[in-house]
C-alpha positions in Angstrom: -56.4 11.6 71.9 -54.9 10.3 69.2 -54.9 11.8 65.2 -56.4 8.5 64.3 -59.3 8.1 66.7 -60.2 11.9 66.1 -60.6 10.8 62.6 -62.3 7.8 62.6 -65.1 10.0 65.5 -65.6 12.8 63.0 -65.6 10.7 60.4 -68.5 8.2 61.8 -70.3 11.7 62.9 -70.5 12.6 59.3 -71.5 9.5 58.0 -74.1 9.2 60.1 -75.5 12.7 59.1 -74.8 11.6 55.4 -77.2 8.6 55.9 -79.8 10.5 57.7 -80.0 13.2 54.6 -81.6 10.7 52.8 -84.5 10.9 55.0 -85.9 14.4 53.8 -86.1 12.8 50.4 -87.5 9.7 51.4 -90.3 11.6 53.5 -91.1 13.5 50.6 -91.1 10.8 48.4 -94.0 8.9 50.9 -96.1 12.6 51.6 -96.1 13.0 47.5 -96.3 9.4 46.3 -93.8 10.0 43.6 -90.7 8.0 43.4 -89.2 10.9 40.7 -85.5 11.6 41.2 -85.4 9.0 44.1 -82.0 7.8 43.7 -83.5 3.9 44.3 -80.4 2.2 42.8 -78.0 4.4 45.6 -79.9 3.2 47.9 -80.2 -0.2 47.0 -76.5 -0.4 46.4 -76.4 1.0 49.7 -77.8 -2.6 50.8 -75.3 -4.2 49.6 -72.7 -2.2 50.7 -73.6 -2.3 53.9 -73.6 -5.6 54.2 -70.1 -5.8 52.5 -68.7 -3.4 55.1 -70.4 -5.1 57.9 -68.1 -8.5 56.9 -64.8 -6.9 56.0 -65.1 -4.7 59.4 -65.7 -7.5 61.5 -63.0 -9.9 59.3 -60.4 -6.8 60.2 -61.7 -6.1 63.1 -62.4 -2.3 62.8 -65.2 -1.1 65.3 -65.7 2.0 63.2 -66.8 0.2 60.0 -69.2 -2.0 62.0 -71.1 0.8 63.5 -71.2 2.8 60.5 -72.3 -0.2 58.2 -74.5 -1.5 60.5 -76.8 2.0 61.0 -76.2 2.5 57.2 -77.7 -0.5 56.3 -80.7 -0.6 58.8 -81.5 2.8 57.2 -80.8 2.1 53.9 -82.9 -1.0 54.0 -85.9 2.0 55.4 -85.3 3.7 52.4 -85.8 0.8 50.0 -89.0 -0.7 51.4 -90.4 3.0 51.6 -89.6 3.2 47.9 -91.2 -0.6 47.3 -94.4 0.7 49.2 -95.0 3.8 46.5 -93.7 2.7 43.4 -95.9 1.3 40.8 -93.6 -1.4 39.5 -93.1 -3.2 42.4 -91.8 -6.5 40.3 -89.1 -4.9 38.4 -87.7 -3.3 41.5 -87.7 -6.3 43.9 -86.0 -7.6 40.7 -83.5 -5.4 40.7 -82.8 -5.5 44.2 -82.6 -9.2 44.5 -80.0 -8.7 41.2 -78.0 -6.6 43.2 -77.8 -8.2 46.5 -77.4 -12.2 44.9 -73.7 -11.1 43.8 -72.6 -10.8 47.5 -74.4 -14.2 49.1 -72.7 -16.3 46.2 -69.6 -14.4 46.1 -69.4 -14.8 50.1 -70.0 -18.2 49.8 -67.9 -18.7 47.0 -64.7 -17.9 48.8 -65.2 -19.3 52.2 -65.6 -21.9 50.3 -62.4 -22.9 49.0 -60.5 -23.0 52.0 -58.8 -19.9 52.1 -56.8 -18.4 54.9 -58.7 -15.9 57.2 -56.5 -13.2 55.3 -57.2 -14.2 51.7 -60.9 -14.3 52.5 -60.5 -10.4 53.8 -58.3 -9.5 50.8 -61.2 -11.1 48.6 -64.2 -9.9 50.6 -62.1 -5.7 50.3 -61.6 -6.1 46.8 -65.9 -6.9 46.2 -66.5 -4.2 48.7 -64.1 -1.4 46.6 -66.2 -3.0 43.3 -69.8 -2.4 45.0 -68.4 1.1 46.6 -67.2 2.2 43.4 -70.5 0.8 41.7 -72.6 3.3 44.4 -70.3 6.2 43.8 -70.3 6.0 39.7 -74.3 5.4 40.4 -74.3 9.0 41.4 -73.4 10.5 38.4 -76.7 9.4 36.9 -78.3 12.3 38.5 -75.2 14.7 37.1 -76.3 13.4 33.7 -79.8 13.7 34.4 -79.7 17.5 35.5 -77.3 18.1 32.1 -80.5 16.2 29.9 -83.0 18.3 32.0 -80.9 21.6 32.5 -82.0 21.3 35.7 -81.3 20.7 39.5 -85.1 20.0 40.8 -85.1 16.7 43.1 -81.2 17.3 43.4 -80.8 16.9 47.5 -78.6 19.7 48.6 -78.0 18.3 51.9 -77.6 14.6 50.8 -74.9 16.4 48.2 -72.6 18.3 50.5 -73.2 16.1 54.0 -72.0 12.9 51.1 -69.0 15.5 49.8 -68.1 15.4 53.4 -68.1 11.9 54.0 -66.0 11.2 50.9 -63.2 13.4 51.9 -63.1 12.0 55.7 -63.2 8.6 54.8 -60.5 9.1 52.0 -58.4 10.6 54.7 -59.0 7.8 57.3 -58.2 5.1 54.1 -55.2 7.1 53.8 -54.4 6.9 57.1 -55.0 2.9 57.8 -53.3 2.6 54.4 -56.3 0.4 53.0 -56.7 1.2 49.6 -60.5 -0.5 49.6 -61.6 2.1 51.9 -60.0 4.8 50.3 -60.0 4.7 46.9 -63.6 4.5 45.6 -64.3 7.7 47.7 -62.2 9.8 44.8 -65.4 9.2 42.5 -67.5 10.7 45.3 -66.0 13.6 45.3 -65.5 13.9 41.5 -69.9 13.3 41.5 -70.5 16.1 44.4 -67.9 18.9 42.8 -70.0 17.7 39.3 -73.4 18.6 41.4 -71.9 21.8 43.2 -71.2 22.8 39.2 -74.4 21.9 37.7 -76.5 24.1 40.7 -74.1 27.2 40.3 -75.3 26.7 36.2 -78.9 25.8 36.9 -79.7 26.6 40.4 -81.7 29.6 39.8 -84.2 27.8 37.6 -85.0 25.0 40.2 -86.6 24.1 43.2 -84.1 22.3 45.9 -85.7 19.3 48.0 -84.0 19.0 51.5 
């Protein structure tokens, strides 16, 4: 077997885990009714994202970004109407998911469109995927400032934080390795966030409650 498809196996595995760590959260968000420390606007970048990935796999043919984009969207998309069913404001937050996802449909539209060559519509389509991807990953550090304003790490998911650490460094290495700097590049931000997190619990893990 080659280097390659072991990487792109173990690094679908642990993608897949990544994406079902956010169910503990989301289950305790439904039993408790509380959308506190929900990460809503991960998840509903996570929409998006998904959908991104879904296009630019299938425009360069890449099997590996399919499947993974296809189950992380189905669940993110869970995650989001479980959130819409328990929050309060349900207005504002179908706003703000309608804000986030409207980008992509006139963006998409935008440059098939003009008549571009298959290749200029995947360069296009990789560079609004590395702008969404590095959107989720930055998105992350609202919780790192969060625990810093709080001094604290309750509602911090431990295994959403390492499984996601995990994910960042296998699908920078895969990026590396299919030199695609979209897939790559944004995951250096994850990792930055989750060694940020790791930080903040060694500080103020002893004062806190962990939700798995």
């Amino acid at each position: 077997m080659e280097v390659l498809t072991i990487v792109e196996v173990v690094t679908q595995i642990v993608t897949y885990l990544m994406f079902a760590s956010g169910i503990p959260p989301c289950l305790h968000m439904y039993r408790t009714k509380s959308t506190k420390n929900v990460p809503f606007t991960f998840f509903a970048l996570g929409v998006v994202n998904g959908f991104t990935g879904l296009l630019y796999g299938y425009l360069s043919n890449l099997p590996p970004l399919i499947y993974v984009n296809a189950v992380g969207l189905t669940l993110n998309c869970i995650y989001v109407l479980t959130y819409l069913a328990v929050c309060q404001s349900k207005g504002s937050t179908i706003a703000q998911l309608v804000s986030l996802c409207s980008p992509l449909v006139l963006y998409y539209k935008y440059i098939t469109s003009q008549g571009n060559s298959e290749p200029v519509v995947l360069d296009q389509l990789g560079a609004f995927m590395f702008f969404v991807t590095v959107c989720l990953m930055l998105s992350t550090f609202l919780e790192v400032i969060q625990c810093v304003q709080e001094k604290s790490v309750d509602g911090l998911s431990r295994s959403m934080l390492y499984v996601g650490l995990s994910c960042c460094l296998c699908w920078l290495i895969y990026g590396f390795m299919l030199e695609d700097f979209y897939i790559y590049a944004p995951n250096v931000i994850g990792i930055a966030a989750s060694i940020w997190k790791i930080f903040l619990i060694f500080i103020y893990g002893g004062k806190s409650k962990k939700i798995d």
